[in-house]
C-alpha positions as CSV (number, residue, x, y, z in Angstrom):
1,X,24.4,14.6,21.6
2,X,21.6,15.6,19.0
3,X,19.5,12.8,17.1
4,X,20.7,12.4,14.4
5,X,17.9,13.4,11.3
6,X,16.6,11.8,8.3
7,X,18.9,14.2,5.3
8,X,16.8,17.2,3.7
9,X,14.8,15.6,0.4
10,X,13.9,12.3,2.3
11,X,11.3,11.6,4.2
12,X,9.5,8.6,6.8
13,X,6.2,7.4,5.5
14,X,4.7,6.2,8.8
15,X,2.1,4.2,9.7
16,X,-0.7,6.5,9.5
17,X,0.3,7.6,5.7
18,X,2.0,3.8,4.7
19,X,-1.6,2.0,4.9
20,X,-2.5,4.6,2.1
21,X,0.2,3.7,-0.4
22,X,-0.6,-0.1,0.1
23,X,-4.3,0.6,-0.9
24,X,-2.7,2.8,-4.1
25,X,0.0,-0.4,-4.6
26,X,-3.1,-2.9,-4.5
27,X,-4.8,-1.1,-7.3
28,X,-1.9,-0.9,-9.6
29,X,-1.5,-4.8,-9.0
30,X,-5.0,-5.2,-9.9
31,X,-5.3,-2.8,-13.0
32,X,-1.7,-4.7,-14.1
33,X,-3.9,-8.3,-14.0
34,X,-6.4,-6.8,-16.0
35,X,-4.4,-5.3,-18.7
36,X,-2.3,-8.2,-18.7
37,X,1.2,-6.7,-17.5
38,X,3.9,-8.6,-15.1
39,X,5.5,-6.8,-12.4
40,X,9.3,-7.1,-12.1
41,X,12.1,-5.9,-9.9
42,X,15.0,-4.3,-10.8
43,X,18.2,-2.6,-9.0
44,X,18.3,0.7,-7.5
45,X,21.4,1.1,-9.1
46,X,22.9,1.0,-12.4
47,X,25.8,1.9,-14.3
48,X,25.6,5.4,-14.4
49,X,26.0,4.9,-18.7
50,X,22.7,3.7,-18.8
51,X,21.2,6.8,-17.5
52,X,23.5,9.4,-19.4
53,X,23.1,7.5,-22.9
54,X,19.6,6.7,-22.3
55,X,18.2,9.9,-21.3
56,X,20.5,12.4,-22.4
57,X,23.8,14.1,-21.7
58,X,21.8,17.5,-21.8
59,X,19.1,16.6,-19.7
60,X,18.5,18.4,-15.9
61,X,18.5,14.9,-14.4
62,X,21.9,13.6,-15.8
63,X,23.8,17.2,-16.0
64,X,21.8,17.8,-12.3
65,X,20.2,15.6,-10.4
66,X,21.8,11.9,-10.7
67,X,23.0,10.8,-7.3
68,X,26.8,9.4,-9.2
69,X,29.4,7.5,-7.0
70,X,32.0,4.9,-7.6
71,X,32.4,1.5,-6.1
72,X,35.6,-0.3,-5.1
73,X,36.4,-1.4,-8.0
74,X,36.3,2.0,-9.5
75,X,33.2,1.9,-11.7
76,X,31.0,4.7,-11.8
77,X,27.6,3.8,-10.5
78,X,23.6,5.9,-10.2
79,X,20.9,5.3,-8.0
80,X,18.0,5.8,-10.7
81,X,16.1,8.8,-11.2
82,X,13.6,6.4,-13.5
83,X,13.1,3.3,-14.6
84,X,12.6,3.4,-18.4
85,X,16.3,2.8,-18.8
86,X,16.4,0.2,-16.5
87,X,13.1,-1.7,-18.0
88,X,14.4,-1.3,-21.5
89,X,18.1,-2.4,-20.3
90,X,16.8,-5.9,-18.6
91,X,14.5,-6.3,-21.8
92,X,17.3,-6.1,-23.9
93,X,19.5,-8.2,-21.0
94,X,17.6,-11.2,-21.2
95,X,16.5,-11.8,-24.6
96,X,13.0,-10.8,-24.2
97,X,12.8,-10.2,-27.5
98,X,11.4,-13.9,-28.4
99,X,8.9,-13.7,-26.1
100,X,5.5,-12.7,-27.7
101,X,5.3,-9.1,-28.4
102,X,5.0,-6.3,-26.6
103,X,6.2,-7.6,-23.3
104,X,4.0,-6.0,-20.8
105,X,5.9,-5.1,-17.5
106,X,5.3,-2.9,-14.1
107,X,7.8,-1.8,-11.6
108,X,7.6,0.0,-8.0
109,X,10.1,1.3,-6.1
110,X,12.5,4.1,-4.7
111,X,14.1,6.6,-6.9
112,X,16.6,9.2,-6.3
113,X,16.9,12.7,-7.8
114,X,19.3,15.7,-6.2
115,X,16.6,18.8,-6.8
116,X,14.7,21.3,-4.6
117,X,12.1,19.9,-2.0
118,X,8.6,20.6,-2.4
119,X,5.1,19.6,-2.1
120,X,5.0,16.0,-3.4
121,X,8.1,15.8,-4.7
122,X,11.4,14.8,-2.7
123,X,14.6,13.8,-3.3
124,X,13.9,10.1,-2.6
125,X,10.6,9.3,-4.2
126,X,8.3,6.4,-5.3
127,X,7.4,5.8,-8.8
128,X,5.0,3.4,-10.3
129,X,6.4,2.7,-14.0
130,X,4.4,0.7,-16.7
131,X,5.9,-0.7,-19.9
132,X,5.2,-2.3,-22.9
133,X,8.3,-3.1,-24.8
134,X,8.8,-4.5,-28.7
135,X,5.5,-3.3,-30.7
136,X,5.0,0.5,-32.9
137,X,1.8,0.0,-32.8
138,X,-0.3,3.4,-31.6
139,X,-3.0,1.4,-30.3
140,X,-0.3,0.1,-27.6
141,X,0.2,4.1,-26.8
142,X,-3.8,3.9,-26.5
143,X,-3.1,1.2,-24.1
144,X,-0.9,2.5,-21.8
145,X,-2.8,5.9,-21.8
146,X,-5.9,3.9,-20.9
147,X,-4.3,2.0,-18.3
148,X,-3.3,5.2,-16.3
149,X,-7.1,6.7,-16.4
150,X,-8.5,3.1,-15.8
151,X,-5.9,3.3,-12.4
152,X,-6.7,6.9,-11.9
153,X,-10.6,5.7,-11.9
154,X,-10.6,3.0,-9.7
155,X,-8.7,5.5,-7.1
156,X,-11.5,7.7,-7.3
157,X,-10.3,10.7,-8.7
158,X,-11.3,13.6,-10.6
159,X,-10.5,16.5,-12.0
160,X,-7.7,15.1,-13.9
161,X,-6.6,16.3,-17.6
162,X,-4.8,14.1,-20.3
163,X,-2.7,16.5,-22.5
164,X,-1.3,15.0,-25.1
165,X,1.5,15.7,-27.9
166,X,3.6,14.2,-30.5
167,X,7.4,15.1,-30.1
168,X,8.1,13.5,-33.7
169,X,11.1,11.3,-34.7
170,X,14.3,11.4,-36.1
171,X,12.9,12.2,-39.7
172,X,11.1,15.3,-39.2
173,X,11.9,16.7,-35.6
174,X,16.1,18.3,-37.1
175,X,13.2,20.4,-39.6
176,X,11.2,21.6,-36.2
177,X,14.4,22.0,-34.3
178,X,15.5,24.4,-36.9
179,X,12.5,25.9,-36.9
180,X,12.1,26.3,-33.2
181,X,16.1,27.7,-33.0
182,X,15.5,30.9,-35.7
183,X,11.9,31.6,-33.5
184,X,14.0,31.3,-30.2
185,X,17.5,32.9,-31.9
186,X,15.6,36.4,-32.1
187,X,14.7,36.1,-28.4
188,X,18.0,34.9,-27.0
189,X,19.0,37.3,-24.8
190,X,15.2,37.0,-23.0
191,X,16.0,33.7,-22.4
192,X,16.8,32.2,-18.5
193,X,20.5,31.2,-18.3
194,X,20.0,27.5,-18.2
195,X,17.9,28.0,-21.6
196,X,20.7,29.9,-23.4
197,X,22.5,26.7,-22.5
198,X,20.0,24.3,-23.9
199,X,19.8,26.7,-27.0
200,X,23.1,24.7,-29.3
201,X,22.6,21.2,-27.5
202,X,18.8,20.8,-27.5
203,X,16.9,23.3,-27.7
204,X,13.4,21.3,-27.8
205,X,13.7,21.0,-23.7
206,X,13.5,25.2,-23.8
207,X,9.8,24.4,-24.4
208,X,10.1,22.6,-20.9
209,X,11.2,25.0,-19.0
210,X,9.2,26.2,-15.6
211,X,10.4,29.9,-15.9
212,X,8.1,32.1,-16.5
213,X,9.6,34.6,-18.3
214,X,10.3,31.6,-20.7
215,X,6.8,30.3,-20.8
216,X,5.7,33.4,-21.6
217,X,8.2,33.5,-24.7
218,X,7.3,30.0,-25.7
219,X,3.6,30.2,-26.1
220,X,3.8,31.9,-29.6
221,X,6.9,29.4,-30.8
222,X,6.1,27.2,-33.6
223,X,4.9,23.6,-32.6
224,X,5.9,20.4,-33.9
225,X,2.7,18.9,-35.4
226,X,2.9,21.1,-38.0
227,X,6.5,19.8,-39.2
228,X,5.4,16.1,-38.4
229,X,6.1,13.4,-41.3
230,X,3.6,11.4,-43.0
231,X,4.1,7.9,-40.5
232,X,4.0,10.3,-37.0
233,X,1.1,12.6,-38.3
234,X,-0.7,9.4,-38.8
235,X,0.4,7.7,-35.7
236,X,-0.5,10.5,-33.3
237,X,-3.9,10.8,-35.6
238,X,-5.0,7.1,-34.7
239,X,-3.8,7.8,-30.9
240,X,-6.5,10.9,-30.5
241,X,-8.9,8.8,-32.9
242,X,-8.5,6.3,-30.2
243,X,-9.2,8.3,-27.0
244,X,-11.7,10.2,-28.7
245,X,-13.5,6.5,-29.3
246,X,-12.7,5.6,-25.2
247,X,-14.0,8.8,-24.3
248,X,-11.0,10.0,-22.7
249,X,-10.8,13.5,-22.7
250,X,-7.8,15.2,-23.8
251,X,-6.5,18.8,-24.6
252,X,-3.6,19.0,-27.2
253,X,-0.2,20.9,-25.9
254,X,2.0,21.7,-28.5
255,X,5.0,23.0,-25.8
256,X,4.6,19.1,-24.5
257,X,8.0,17.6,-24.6
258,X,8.2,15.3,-21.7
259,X,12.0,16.1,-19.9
260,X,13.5,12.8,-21.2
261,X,15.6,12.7,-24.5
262,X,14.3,9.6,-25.2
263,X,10.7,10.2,-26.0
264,X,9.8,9.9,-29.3
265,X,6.1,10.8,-31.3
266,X,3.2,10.6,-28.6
267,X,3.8,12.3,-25.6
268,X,1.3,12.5,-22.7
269,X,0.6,14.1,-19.0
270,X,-2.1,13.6,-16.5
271,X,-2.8,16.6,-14.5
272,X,-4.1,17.4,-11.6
273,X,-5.6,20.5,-10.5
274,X,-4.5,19.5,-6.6
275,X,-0.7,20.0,-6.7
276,X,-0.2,23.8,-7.5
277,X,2.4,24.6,-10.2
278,X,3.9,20.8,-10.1
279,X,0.7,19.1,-11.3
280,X,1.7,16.3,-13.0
281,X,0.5,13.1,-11.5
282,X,1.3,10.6,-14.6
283,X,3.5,11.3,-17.4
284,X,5.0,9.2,-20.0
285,X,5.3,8.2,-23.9
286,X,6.8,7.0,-27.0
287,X,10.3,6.0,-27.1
288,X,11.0,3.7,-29.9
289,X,14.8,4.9,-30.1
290,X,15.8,4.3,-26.5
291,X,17.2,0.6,-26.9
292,X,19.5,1.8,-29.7
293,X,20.7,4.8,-27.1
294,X,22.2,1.8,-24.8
295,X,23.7,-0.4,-27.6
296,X,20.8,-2.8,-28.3
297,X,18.9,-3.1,-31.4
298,X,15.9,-1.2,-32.4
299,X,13.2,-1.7,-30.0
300,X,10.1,0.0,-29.5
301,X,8.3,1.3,-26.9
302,X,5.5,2.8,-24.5
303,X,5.3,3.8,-20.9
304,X,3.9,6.0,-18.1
305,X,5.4,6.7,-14.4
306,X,3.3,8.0,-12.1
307,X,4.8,9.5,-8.8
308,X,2.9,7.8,-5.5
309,X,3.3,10.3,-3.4
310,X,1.7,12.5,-5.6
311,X,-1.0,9.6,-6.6
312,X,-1.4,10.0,-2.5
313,X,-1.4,13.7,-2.3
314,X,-4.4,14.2,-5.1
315,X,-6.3,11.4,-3.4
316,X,-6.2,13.5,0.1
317,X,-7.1,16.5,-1.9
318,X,-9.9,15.5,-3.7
319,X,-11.1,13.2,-0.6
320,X,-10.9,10.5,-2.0
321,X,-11.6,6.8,0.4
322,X,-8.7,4.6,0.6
323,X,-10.8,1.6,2.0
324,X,-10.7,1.2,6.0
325,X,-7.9,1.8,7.6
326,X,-6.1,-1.6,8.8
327,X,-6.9,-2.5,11.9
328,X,-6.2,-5.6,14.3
329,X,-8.8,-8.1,14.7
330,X,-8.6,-9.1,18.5
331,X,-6.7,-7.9,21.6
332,X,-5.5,-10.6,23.9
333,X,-5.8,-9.3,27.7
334,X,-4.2,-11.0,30.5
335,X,-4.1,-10.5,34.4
336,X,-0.9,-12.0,35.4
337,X,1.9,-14.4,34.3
338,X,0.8,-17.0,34.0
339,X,-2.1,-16.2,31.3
340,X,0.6,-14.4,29.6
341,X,1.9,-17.7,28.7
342,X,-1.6,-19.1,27.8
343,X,-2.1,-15.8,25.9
344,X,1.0,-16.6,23.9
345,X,-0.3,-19.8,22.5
346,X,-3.4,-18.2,22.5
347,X,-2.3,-15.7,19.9
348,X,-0.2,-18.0,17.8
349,X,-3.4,-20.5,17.0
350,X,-5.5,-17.6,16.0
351,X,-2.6,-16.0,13.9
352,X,-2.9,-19.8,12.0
353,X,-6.3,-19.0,11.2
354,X,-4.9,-15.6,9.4
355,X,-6.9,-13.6,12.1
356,X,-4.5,-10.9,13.5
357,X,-4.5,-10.2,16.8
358,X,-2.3,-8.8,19.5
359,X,-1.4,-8.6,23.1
360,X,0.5,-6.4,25.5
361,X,3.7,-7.6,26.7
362,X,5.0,-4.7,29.6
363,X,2.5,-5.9,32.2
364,X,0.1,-3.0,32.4
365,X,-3.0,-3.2,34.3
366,X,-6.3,-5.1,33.1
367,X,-7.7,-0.7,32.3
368,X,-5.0,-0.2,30.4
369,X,-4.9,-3.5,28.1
370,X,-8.4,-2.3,27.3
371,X,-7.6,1.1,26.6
372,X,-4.6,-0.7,24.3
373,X,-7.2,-2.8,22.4
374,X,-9.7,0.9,21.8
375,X,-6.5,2.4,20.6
376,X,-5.7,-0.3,18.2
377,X,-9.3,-0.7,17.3
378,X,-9.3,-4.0,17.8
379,X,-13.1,-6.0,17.4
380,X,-12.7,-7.6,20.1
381,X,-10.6,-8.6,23.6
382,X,-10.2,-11.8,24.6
383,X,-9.4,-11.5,28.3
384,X,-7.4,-14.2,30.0
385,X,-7.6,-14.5,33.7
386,X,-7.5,-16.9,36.9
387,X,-10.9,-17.8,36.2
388,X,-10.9,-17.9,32.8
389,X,-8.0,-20.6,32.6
390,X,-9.6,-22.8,35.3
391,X,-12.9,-23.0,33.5
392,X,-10.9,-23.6,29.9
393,X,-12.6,-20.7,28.3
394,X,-12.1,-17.0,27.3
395,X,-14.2,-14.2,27.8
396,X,-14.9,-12.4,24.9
397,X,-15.6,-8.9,25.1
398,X,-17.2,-6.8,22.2
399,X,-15.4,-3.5,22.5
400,X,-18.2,-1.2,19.9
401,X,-20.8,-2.7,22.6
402,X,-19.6,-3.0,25.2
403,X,-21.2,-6.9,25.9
404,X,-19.2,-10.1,26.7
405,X,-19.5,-13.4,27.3
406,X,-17.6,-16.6,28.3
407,X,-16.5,-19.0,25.2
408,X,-15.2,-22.4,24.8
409,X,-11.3,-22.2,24.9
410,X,-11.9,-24.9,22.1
411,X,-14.4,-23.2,20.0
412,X,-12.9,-19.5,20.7
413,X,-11.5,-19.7,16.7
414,X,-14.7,-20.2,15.2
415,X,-16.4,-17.6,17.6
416,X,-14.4,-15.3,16.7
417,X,-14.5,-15.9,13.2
418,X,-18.0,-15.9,12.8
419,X,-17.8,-12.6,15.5
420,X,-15.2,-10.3,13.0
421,X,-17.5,-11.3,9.9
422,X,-20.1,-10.3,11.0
């Protein structure tokens, strides 16, 4: 009978990769503390409404790539492709309204998309989404923006690129889409197939799309800050005004969209040069209409998601250092039975003293534990013997140097201690 196989889009992240996503998820939790943001949980799945109300019927995820089914009870259900949706629905779900404003949240977690495997990007996936929910205020999208390079900074990398937009609002994006249909209408039949589509139901993702016969076509189409009203012109003014006074640099895109329906006036990537055509590490915006999208009063808001695996990917490239790798503290080595008992209180006194340690449990020969402990890059083995149990002590053996010596079964904690800190 063959093994049965993880299913094509998903993959294991094992020990040797997992350590590197903890150092990634320890820096988001510190940057969060410093900019003041809280980290919730929310489900993996939702009612599949959310999704299609919040980020659009004519969107490749929901007409695509949602992974729909329905429960017993008949309701139709989505593992989520973001978390927007969900971060603005719990908002809205538990009145956090009358908090003080914005609520600052983060997220982590699993999301699920049906699209083609490639380099960094999978059908299961990891996303890091930041929020703040419940102020208009551009300085907040200053916020947000900063919060991502501040991240991206303390990670160590380089070579990254903010391009930024504004995709308008209701009042003056129906003039651009106008605009944008008669400049596309002349080049309809050029278009790809899924573009032709998107021409009548929204034709501001054609500006989106990864074809390059459509890029090509797109480069001379009209952009929308020049049909911007007075309030967005001035919001996405004080944004760059902003970044130009943090010193971030940025490079203005006027075919940036974002592929959510729900962004509205600044939009924003973070590219890397690392990733080949799929070079968006961080992406994100404005979205100050989506609450109203899922039945809930007006409610605006900024965010970014940033893809780990990616995050991970860029690192590697550019060589970045993710710390030391985890490794135990001390190796318990025993010669027979009976110090395997003493080794097993052994191990859970120095575990109480939050020093990890580990032992072999198959029996293998004295070599071989030490070969173990190398492997496992332990600091040091404590070896456990006849002798050494007789005597009431431990020898300690320093596995860089190669030296040892006996210690005090009762003062082996603070040995060690003072041994590993060193």
């Amino acid at each position: 009978m063959d093994i049965i196989k993880a299913p094509r889009g998903v993959r294991d992240v094992l020990p040797d990769e997992s350590w590197k996503w903890a150092y990634v998820m320890d820096a988001a939790r510190k940057v969060s503390n410093v900019f003041g943001y809280s980290e919730v949980h929310l489900p993996i799945f939702e009612h599949t409404e959310l999704f299609a109300r919040g980020i659009g019927d004519s969107t490749d995820v929901v007409e695509k790539e949602m992974y729909t089914f329905e429960d017993r009870s008949g309701r139709s259900l989505t593992l989520r492709p973001e978390l927007t949706a969900s971060m603005v629905r719990c908002y809205l779900e538990h009145g956090m309204s009358q908090k003080v404003q914005p609520v600052k949240m983060w997220s982590a977690g699993p999301m699920f998309r049906y699209e083609r495997p490639q380099k960094g990007r999978y059908r299961q996936f990891w996303q890091l989404d930041v929020e703040a929910l419940g102020s208009d205020a551009p300085e907040v999208d200053l916020e947000i923006i900063s919060f991502a390079i501040y991240l991206f900074d303390m990670l160590g990398l380089s070579n990254l690129e903010v391009v930024v937009n504004s995709v308008g609002c209701p009042e003056c994006r129906p003039t651009y889409r106008q605009a944008l249909k008669d400049y596309v209408g002349s080049k309809f039949e050029l278009l790809c197939p899924t573009c032709q589509n998107r021409f009548d139901r929204n034709p501001l993702r054609i500006l989106d799309c990864k074809n390059e016969g459509c890029r090509e076509i797109m480069k001379e189409a009209p952009g929308m800050t020049d049909y911007l009203c007075d309030e967005c012109k001035e919001h996405f003014h004080r944004v760059k005004e902003g970044m130009s006074l943090l010193g971030i640099h940025y490079k203005e895109d006027k075919n940036l969209v974002r592929g959510l329906d729900y962004y509205t006036k600044t939009a924003f990537e973070v590219l890397s040069g690392e990733l080949g055509a799929q070079n968006a590490v961080c992406g994100g915006g404005r979205y100050d209409n989506l609450a109203e999208a899922i039945g809930g009063p007006h409610v605006p808001g900024v965010g970014f998601a940033a893809g780990i695996e990616r995050i991970v990917l860029t690192m590697e490239g550019q060589g970045c250092d993710f710390g030391p790798k985890p490794a135990i503290d001390v190796f318990v080595v025993t010669a027979d039975d009976s110090a395997k008992r003493a080794a097993m209180k052994l191990l859970y006194e120095i575990r109480q003293n939050r020093i990890s340690v580990d032992m072999d449990y198959s029996g293998k020969s004295l070599g071989s534990q030490l070969k173990m402990a190398s492997n496992k890059e332990a600091r040091l083995a404590c070896i456990l013997g006849d002798t050494e149990l007789q005597k009431g002590v431990v020898t300690v053996k320093d596995l860089a140097s190669g030296s040892q010596e006996e210690v005090s079964r009762d003062s082996l904690v603070d040995y060690i201690r003072h041994s590993i800190a060193h």
